[in-house]
C-alpha positions in Angstrom: 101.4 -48.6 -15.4 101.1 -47.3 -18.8 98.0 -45.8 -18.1 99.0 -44.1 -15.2 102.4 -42.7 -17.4 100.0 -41.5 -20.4 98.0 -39.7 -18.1 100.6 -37.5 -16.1 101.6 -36.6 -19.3 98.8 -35.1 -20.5 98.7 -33.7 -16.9 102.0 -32.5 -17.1 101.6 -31.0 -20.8 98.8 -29.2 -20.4 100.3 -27.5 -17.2 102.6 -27.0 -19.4 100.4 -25.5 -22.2 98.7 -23.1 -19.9 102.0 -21.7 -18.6 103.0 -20.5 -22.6 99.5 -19.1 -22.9 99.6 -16.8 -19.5 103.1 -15.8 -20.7 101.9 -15.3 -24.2 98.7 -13.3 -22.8 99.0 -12.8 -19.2 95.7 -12.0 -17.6 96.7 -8.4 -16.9 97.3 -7.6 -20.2 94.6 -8.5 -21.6 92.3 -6.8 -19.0 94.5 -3.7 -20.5 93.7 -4.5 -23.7 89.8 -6.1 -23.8 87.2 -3.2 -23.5 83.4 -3.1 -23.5 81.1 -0.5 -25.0 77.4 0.2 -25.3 75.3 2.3 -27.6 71.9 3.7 -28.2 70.8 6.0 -30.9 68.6 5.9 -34.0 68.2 3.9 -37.5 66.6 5.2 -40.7 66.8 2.0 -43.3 65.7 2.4 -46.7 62.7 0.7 -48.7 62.4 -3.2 -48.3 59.9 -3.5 -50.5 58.7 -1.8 -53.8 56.0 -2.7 -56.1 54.4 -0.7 -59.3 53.2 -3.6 -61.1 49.2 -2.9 -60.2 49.2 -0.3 -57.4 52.4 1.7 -56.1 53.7 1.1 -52.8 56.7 1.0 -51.2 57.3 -0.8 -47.5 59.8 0.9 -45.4 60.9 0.5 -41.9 59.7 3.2 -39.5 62.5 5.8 -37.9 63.7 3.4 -35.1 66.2 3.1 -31.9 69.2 1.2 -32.1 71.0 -0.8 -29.3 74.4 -2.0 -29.9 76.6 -3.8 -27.2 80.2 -4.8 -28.3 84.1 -5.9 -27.2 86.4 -4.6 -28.6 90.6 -5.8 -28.5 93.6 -3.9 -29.1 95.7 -5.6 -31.6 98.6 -3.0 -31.7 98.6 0.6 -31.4 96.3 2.4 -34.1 94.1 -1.1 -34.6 91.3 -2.7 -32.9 88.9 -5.8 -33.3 85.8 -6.0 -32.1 82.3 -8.3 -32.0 79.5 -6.2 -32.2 75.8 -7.5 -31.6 73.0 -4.9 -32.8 69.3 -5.2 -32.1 67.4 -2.5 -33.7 63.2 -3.2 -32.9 60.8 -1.4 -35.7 57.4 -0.6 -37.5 56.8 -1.4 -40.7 54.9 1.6 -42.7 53.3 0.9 -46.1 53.7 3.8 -47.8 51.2 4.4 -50.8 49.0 7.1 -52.9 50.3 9.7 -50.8 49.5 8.1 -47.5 51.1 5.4 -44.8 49.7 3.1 -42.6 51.4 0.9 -40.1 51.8 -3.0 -41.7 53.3 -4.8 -38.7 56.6 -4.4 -36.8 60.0 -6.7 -36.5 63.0 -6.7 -34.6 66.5 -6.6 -36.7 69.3 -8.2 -34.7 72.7 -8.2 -36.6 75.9 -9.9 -35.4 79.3 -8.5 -36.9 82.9 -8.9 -36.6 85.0 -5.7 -38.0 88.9 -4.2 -37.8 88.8 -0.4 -36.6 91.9 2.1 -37.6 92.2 5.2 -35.6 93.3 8.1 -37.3 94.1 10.6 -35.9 93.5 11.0 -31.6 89.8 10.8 -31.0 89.0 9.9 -34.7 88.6 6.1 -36.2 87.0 4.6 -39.1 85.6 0.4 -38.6 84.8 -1.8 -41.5 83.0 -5.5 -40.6 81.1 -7.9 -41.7 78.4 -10.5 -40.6 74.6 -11.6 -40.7 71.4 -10.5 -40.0 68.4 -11.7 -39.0 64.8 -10.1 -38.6 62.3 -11.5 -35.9 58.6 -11.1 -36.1 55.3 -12.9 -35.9 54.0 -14.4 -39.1 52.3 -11.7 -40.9 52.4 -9.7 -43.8 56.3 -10.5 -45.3 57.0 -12.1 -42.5 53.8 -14.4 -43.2 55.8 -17.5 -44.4 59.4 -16.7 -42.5 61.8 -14.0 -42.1 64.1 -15.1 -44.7 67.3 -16.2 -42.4 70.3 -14.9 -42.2 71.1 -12.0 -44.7 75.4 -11.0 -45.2 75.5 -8.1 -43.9 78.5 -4.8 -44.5 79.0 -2.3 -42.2 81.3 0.9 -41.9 81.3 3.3 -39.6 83.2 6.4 -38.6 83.7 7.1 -34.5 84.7 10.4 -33.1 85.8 10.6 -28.9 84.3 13.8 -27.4 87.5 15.5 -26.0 86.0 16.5 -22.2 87.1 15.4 -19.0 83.9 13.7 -18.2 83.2 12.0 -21.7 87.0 10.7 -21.9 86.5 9.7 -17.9 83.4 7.3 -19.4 85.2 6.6 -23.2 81.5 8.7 -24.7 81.7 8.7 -28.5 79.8 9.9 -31.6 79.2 7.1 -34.0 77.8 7.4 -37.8 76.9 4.2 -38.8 76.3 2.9 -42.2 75.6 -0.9 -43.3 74.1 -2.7 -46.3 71.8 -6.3 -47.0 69.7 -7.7 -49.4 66.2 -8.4 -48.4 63.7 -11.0 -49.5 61.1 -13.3 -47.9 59.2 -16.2 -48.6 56.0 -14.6 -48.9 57.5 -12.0 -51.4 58.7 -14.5 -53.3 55.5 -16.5 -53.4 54.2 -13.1 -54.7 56.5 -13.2 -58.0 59.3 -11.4 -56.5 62.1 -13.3 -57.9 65.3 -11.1 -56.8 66.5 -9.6 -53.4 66.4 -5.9 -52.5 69.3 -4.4 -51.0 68.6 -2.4 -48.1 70.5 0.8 -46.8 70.5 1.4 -42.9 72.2 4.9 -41.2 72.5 5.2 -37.6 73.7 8.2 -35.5 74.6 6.4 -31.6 76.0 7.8 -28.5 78.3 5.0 -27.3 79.7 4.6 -24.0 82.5 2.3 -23.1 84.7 1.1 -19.9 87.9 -1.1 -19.6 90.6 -1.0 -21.8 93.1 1.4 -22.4 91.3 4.8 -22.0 92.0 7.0 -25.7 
């Protein structure tokens, strides 16, 4: 009997429970709210590596594409959240006497979580953070690990192109600018006893759907 009681209670209270929480966020309002976006562009990311002690060189990821897929929330008018996951595949060049030569490749995927502010209509400025992480096979850096997961800091500044069309499919121009110390096993196995940070830029094209349209 008391069984039967305790569990019609917690029947009863979490029908209860998901009544507050549809009229707290009913499902049509958050479709209004919840939008998705996409965007592909390109990376330039500073030196990784750099080394005088016997011969100069300097190890710098190649010009590369970037892919970014996030969700974004309106939290009141003006601010937004959003997750963001960005996978950004690329060459390594060794860069030394004058020359360069390739020295392996690596995929960079970064996972952030950032707070946008628009502006003014069609201009808004994000600010996140999160971590990094590079894949690739076990050679050169890479030889003894990646490293893990690096903290990562990203702003960015997002302009909506003002035509029919691009507001019709929510098309923006993104600048893109985040920072991370790099370091490896292998590196440090070689006397490198201290991170580098590393600058990335990114100019994307980013195209999004759901939501409240800007």
């Amino acid at each position: 009997m008391r069984a039967g009681g305790w569990s019609d209670g917690r029947t009863g209270g979490t029908a209860v429970l998901m009544a507050l929480l549809l009229t707290a966020h009913p499902p049509n309002r958050l479709a209004a709210q919840v939008s998705f976006h996409v965007a592909v562009g390109a990376r330039y990311s500073s030196t990784v590596v750099h080394d005088s002690v016997v011969t100069a060189f300097d190890l710098r990821p190649a010009l590369a594409p970037a892919f970014l897929v996030s969700a974004r929330d309106e939290l009141r008018p003006g601010w937004s959240a959003d997750v963001t996951l960005d996978v950004a595949p690329s060459g390594m060049r060794r860069h030394e006497r004058g020359g360069s030569f390739d020295a392996g490749s690596f995929t960079a995927v970064a996972f952030t979580v950032g707070l946008r502010r628009q502006f003014a209509p069609g201009v808004s400025a994000r600010a996140g953070v999160g971590g990094l992480r590079y894949l690739a096979d076990q050679t050169g850096v890479f030889r003894e690990g990646t490293g893990g997961i690096f903290p990562t800091g990203t702003v960015a500044g997002t302009y909506a192109i003002p035509l029919p069309f691009a507001k019709q499919h929510q098309l923006e121009i993104e600048a893109r600018y985040d920072i991370h110390r790099f370091i490896t096993p292998a590196l440090r196995t070689e006397g490198f006893s201290s991170s580098r940070p590393v600058h990335r830029v990114a100019v994307l094209v980013r195209m999004g759907w759901g939501g409240t349209t800007p």
